[in-house]
C-alpha positions in Angstrom: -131.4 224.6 88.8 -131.2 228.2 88.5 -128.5 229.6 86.6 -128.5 233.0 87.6 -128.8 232.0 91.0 -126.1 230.1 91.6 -124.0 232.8 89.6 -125.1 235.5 91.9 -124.4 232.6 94.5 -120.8 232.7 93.5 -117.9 234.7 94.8 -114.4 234.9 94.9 -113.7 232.7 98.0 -111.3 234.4 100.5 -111.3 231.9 102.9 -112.4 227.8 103.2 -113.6 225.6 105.4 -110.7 223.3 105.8 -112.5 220.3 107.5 -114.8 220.2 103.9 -113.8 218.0 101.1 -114.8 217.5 97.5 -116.6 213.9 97.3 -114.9 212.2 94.2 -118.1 212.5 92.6 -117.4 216.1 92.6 -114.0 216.1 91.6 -115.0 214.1 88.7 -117.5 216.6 87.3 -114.5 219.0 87.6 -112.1 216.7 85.7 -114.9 216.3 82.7 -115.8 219.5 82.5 -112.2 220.8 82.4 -111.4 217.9 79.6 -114.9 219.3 78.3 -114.0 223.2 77.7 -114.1 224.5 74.0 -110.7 225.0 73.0 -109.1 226.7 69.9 -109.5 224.0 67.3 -109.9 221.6 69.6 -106.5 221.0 70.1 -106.4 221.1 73.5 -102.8 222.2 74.9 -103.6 222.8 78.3 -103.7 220.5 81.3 -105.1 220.0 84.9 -103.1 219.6 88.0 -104.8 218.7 91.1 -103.0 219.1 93.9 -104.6 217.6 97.7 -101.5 216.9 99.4 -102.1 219.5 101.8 -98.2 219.7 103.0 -97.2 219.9 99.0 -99.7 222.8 99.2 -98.1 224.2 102.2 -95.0 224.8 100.2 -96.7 227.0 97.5 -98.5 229.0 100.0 -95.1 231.9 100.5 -95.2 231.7 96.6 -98.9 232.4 96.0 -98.1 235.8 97.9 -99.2 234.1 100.8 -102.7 233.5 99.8 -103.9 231.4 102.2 -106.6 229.6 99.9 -104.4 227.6 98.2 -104.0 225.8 101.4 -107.1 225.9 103.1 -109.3 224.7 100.2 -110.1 221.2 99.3 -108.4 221.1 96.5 -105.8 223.0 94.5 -106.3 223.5 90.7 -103.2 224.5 88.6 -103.9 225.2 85.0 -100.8 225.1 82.9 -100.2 225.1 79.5 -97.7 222.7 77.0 -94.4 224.5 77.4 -94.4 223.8 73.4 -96.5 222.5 70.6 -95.2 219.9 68.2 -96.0 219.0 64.8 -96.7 215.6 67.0 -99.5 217.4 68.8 -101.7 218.5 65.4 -100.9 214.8 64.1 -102.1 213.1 67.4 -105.1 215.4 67.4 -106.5 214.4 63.7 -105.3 210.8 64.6 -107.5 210.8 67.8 -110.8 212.9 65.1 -110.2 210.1 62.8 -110.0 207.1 65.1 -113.5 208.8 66.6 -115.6 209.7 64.0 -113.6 207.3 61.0 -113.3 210.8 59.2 -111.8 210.2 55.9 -108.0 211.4 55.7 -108.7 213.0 52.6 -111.1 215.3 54.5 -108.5 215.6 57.3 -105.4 216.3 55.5 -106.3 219.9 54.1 -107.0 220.8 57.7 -104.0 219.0 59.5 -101.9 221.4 57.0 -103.4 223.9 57.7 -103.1 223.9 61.6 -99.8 222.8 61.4 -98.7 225.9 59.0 -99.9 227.8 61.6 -98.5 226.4 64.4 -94.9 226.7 62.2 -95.8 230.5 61.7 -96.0 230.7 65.2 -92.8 231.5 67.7 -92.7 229.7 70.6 -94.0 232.6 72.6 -96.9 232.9 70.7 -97.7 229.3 71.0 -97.5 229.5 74.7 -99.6 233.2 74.3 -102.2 231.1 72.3 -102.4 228.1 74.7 -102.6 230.9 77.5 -106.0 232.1 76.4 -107.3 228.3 76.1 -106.7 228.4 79.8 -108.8 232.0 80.3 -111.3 229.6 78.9 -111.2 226.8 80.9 -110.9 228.9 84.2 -114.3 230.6 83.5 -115.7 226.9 82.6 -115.0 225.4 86.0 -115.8 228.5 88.0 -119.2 228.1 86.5 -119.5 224.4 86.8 -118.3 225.0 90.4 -121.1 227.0 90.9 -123.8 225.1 89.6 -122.5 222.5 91.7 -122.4 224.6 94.5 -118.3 223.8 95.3 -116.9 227.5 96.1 -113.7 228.7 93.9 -111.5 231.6 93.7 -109.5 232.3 90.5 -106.2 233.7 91.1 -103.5 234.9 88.3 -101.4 236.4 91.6 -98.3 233.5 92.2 -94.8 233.0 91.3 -95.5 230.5 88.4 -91.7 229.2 87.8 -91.6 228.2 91.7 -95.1 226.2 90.8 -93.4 224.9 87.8 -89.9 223.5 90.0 -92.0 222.5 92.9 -95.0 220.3 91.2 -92.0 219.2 88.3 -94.2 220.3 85.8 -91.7 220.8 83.5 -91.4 216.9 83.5 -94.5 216.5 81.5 -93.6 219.7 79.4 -96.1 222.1 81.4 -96.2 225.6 82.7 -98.4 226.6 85.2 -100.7 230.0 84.2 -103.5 230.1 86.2 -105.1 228.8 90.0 -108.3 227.6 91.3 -108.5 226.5 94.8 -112.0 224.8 95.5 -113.9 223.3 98.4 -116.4 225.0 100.7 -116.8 228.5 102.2 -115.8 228.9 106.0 -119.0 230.0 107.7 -117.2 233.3 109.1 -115.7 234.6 105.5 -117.5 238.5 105.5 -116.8 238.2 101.6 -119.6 235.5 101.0 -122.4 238.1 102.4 -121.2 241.1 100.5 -123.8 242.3 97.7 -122.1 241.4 94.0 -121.2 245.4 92.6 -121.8 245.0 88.7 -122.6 247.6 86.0 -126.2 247.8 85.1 -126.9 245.3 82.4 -127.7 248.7 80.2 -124.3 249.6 80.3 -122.6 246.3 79.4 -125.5 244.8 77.2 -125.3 246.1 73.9 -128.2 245.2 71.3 -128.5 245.6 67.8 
């Protein structure tokens, strides 16, 4: 496989073929690499929504600005973040590191204070702000895992995210949606996917020392 390639391969899809769908083979590379993405101490406060049902999509389309990928793709990816994080949450976490690796709790308990102190010293606005960037991390992940796989994407920060939060009932599971990724194929007649990438030179956004 070549990296570069497939990265130059990649665009921002504007429109999808909707007779393509992700094999579950697929979808499950995109489900482990998502549960796979490097996270601030690994704490992992964000979540995956998958969303297929195409009339559920349908209903999210006037509130995406009327992008029409979120319909037309094979899949709809909502990345959301915990609405909150608990004291619960850093205890689960170094439960889950010690059940795993049979870490000694006296080598875990200087570090489970630790994250929780900051986690306290947090508002919840910052906590939400911090789990936000996890999610800028994840969305780069799985745009390039969608491109090594050849599966088209096209991240999009543009929709109304309480009207995603009401109609999916994320709030239910103590989510907020920040972030979209519909994926599937490329329609054969989107102009986008032959248009030259426009980048800075590599000598202006490379810097060496």
């Amino acid at each position: 496989m070549d990296t570069i390639k497939q990265l130059q391969w990649r665009y921002a899809t504007k429109k999808f073929d909707t007779n393509k769908k992700l094999s579950k083979e697929k979808l499950n590379i995109i489900k482990q690499a998502f549960n796979l993405t490097a996270t601030s101490f690994g704490l992992q406060t964000i979540s995956l929504v998958i969303v297929e049902n195409k009339d559920l999509r349908a209903t999210l389309v006037p509130h995406s600005y009327n992008q029409k990928q979120v319909l037309d793709a094979s899949h709809l990816l909502v990345i959301c973040i915990q609405g909150n994080i608990e004291n619960t949450d850093v205890n689960n976490y170094y439960k889950n590191i010690k059940t795993i690796r049979n870490t000694p709790d006296s080598i875990l308990e200087p570090y489970r204070k630790d994250l929780e102190h900051k986690m306290h010293n947090m508002s919840i606005k910052q906590r939400q702000q911090w789990s936000t960037n996890q999610a800028y991390i994840a969305l780069g992940n799985l745009m390039t895992i969608c491109a090594i796989e050849n599966i088209d994407s096209c991240p999009m920060e543009g929709f109304v995210s309480k009207k995603y939060d009401s109609i999916l009932k994320l709030k239910d599971n103590g989510l907020k949606s920040v972030l979209l990724l519909p994926v599937g194929y490329r329609a054969k007649d989107d102009m986008f996917s032959t248009f030259k990438k426009v980048r800075k030179s590599i000598k202006e956004t490379i810097i060496e020392i």
